[in-house]
Backbone as ProteinMPNN parsed JSONL, in Angstrom:
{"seq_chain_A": "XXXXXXXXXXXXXXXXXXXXXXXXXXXXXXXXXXXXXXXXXXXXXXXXXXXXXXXXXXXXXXXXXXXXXXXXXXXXXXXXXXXXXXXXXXXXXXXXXXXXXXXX", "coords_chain_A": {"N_chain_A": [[323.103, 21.81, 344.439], [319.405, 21.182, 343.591], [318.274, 18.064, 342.547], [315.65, 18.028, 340.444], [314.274, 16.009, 340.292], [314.525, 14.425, 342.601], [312.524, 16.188, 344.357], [309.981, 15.962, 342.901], [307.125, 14.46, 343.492], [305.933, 11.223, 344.007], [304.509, 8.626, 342.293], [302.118, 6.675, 344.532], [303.186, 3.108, 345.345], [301.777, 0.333, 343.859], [300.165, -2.786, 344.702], [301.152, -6.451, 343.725], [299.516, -7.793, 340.791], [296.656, -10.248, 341.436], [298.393, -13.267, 342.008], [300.53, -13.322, 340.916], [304.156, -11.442, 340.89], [306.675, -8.955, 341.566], [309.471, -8.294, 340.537], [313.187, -6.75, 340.961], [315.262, -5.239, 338.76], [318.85, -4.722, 337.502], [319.783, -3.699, 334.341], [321.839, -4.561, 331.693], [322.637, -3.439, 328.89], [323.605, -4.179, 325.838], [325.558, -6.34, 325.797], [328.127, -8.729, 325.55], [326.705, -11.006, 325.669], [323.683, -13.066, 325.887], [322.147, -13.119, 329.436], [321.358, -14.182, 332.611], [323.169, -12.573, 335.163], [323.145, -12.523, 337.931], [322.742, -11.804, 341.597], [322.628, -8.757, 343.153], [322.612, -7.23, 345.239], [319.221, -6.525, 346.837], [318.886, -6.057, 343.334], [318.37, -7.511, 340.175], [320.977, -9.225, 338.346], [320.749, -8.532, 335.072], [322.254, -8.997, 331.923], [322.161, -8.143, 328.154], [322.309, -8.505, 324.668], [321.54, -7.072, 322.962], [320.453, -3.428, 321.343], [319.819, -0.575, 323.762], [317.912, 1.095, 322.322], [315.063, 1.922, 320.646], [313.17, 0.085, 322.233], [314.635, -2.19, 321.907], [316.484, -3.471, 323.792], [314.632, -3.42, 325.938], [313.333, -5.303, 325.38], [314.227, -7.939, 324.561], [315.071, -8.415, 327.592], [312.61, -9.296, 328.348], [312.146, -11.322, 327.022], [314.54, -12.995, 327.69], [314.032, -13.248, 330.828], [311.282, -14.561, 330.407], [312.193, -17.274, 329.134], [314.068, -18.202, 331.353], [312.611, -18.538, 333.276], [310.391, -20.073, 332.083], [307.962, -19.056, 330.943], [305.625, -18.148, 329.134], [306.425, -15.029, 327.31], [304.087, -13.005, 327.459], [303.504, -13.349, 329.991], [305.257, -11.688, 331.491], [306.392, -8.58, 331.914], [307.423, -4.928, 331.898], [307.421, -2.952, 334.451], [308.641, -0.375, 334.983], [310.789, 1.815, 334.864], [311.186, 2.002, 331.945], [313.019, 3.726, 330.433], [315.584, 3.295, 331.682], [318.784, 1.611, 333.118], [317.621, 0.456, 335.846], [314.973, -1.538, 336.584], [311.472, -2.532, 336.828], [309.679, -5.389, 336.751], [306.786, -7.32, 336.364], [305.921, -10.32, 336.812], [303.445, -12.95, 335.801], [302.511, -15.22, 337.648], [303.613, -18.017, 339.948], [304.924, -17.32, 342.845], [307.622, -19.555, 343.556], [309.001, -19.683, 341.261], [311.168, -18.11, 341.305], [312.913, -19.848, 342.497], [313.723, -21.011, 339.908], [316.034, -19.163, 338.974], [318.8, -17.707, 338.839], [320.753, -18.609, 342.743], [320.127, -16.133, 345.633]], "CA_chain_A": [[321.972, 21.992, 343.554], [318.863, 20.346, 344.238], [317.941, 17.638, 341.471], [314.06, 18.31, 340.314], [313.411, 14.503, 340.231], [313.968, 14.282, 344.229], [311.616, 16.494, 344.255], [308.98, 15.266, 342.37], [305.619, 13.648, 343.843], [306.442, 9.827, 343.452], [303.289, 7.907, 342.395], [302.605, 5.343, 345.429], [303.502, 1.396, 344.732], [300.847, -0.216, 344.031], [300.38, -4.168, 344.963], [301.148, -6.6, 342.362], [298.401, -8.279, 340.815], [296.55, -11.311, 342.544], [298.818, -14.419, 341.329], [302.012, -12.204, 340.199], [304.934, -11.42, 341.695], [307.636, -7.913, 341.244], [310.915, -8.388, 340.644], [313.787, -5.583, 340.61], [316.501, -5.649, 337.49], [319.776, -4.016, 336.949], [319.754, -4.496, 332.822], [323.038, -3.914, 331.021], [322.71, -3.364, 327.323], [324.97, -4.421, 324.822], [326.791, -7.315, 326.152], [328.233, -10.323, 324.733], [325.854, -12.322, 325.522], [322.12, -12.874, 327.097], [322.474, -13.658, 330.304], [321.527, -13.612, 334.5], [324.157, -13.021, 335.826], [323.161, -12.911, 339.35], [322.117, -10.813, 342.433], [323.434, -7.139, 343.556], [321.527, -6.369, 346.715], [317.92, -6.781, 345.879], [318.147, -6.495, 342.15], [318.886, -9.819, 340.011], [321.609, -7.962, 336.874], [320.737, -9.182, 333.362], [322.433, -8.741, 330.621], [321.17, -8.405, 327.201], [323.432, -7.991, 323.791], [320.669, -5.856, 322.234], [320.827, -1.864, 322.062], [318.979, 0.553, 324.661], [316.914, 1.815, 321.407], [313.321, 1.634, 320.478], [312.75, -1.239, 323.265], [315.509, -3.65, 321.842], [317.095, -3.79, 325.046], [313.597, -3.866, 326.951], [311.925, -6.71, 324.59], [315.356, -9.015, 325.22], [315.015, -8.67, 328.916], [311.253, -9.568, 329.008], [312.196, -13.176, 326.394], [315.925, -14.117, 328.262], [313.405, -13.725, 331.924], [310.425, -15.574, 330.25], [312.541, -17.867, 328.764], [314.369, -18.803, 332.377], [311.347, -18.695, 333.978], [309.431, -20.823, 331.516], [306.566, -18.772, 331.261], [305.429, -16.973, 327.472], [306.685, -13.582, 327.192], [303.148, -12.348, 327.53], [303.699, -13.109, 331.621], [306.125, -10.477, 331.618], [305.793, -6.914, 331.809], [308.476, -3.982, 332.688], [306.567, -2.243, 335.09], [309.062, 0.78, 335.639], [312.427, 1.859, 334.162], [311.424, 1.549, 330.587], [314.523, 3.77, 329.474], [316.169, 3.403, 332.572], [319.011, 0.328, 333.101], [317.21, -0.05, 337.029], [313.791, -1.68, 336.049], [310.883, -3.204, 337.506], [309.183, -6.657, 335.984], [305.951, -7.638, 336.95], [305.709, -11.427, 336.464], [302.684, -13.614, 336.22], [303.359, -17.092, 337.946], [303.678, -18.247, 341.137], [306.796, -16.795, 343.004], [307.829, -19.975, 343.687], [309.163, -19.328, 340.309], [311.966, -17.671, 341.581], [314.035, -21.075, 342.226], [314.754, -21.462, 338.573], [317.067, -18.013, 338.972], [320.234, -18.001, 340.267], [320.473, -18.487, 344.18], [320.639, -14.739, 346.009]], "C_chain_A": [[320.958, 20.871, 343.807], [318.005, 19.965, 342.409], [316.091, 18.001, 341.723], [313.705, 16.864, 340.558], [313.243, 14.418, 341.996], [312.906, 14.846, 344.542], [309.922, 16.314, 344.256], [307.958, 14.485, 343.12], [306.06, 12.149, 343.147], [304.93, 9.393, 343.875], [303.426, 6.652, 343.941], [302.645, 3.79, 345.238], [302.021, 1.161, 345.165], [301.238, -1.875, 344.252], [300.786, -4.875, 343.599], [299.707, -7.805, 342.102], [298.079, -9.996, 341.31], [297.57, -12.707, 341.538], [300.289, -14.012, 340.609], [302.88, -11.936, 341.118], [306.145, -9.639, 340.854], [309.163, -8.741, 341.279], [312.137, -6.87, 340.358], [314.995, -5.722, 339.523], [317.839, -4.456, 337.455], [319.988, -4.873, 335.777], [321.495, -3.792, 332.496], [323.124, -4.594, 329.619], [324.047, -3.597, 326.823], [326.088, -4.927, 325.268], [327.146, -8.0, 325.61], [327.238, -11.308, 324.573], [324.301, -11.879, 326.351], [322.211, -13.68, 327.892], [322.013, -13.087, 332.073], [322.594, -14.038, 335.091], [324.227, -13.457, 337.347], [322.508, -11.924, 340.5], [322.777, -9.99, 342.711], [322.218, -6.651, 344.169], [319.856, -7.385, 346.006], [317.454, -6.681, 344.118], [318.956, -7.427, 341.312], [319.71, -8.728, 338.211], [321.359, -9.299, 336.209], [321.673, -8.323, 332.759], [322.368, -9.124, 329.292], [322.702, -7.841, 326.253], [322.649, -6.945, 322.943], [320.643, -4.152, 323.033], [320.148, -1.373, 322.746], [317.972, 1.569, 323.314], [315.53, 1.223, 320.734], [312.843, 0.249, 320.777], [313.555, -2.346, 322.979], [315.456, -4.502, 323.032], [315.765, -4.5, 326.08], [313.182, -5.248, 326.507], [313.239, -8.109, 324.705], [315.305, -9.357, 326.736], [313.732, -9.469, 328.943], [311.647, -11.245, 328.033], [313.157, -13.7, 327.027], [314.785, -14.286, 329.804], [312.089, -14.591, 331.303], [310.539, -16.721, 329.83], [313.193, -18.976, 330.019], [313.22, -19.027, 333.232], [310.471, -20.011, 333.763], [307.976, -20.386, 331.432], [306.534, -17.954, 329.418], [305.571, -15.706, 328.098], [305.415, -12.707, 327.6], [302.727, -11.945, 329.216], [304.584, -12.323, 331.825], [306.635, -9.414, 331.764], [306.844, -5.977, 332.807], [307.006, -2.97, 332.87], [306.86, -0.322, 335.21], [310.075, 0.933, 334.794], [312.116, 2.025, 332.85], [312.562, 2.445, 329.835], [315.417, 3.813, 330.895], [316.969, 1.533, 332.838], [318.478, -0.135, 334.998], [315.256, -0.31, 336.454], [313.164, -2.499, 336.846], [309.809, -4.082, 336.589], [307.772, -7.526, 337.026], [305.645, -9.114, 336.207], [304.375, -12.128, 336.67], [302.84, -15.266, 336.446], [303.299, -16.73, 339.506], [305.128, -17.729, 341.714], [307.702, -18.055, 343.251], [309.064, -20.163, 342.67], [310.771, -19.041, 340.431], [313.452, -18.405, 341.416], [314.61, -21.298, 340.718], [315.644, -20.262, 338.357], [317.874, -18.264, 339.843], [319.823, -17.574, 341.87], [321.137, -16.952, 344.651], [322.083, -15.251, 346.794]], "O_chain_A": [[321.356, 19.763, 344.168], [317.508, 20.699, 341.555], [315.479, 18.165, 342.779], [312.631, 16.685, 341.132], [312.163, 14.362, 342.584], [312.09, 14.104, 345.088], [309.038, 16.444, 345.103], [308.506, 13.4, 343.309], [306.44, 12.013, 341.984], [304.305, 9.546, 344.924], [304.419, 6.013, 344.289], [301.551, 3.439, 344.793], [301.345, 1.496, 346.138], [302.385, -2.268, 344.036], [300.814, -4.251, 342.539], [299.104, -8.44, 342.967], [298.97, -10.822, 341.507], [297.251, -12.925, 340.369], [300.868, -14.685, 339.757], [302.523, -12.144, 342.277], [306.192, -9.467, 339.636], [309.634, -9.598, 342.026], [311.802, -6.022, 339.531], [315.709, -6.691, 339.783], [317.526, -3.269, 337.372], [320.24, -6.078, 335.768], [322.062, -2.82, 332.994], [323.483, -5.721, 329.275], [325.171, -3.314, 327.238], [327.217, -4.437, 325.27], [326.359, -8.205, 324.685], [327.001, -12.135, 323.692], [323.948, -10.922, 327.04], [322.344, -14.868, 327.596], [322.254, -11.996, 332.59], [322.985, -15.15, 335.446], [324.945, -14.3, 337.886], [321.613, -11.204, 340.058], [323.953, -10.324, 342.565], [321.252, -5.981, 343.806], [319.597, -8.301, 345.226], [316.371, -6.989, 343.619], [319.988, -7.997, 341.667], [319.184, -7.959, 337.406], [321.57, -10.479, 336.492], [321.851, -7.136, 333.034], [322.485, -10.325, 329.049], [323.676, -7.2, 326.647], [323.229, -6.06, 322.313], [320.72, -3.726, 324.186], [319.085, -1.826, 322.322], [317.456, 2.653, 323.583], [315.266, 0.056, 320.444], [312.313, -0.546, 320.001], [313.38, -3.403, 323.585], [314.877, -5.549, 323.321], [315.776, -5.555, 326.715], [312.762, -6.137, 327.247], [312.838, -9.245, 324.963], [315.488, -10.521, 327.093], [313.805, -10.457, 329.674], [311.306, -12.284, 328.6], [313.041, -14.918, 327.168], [314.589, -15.473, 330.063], [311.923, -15.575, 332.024], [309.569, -17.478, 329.874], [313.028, -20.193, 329.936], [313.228, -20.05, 333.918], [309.992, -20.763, 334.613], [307.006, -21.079, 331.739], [307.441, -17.368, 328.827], [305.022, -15.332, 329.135], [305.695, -11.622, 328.108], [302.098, -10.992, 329.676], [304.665, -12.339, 333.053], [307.856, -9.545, 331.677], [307.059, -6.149, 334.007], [306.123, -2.517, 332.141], [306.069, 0.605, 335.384], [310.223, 0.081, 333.918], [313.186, 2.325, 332.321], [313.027, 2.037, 328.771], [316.058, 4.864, 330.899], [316.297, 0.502, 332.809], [319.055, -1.136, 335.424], [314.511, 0.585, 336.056], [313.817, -3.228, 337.592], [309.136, -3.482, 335.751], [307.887, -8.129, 338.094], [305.154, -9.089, 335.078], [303.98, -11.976, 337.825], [303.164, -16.178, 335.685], [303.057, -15.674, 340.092], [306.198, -17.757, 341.105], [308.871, -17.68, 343.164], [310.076, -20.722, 343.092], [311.565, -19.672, 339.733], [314.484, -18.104, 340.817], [315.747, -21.689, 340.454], [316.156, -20.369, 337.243], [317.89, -18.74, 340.978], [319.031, -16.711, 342.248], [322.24, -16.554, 344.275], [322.85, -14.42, 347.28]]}, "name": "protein", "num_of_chains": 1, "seq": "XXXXXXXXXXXXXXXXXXXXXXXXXXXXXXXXXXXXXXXXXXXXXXXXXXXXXXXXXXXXXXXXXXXXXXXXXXXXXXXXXXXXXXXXXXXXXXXXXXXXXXXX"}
């Protein structure tokens, strides 16, 4: 059976904006704790103890990464995924940034 989403017309990536950087997330709701745990391929897994309902889950991811980061929440922004635990985070900051996250 052929899923409809393969399918589907996929918008094309756009750049990220001048001074910003993408990052890719595997989130996992409703853990013990808030926490990066680390890297899995290209995306960096969080986990968050808040639920997958009306943005808990999302609005924990965007304060535990602005919080490791050091940047206000307002540099932050899920770009993609928003009910989905594979998500994309458009950061504003230098990528340099990166170093304060665990080493890949």
């Amino acid at each position: 059976m052929i899923d409809p989403q393969d399918s589907a017309p996929r918008a094309p990536a756009t750049p990220p904006e001048p001074g910003s950087f993408r990052l890719q997330l595997k989130v996992v709701p409703k853990a013990s704790a808030d926490r990066i745990v680390g890297w899995l391929g290209e995306r960096l897994k969080i986990q968050v103890r808040a639920v997958p309902e009306r943005g808990r889950a999302n609005r924990a991811v965007v304060e535990l990464l602005a919080a490791a980061l050091g940047l206000p929440r307002s540099s932050v922004r899920i770009t993609a995924g928003e009910t989905s635990p594979q998500k994309t985070v458009q950061i504003v900051g230098a990528p340099n940034l990166l170093g304060r996250l665990p080493a890949r």
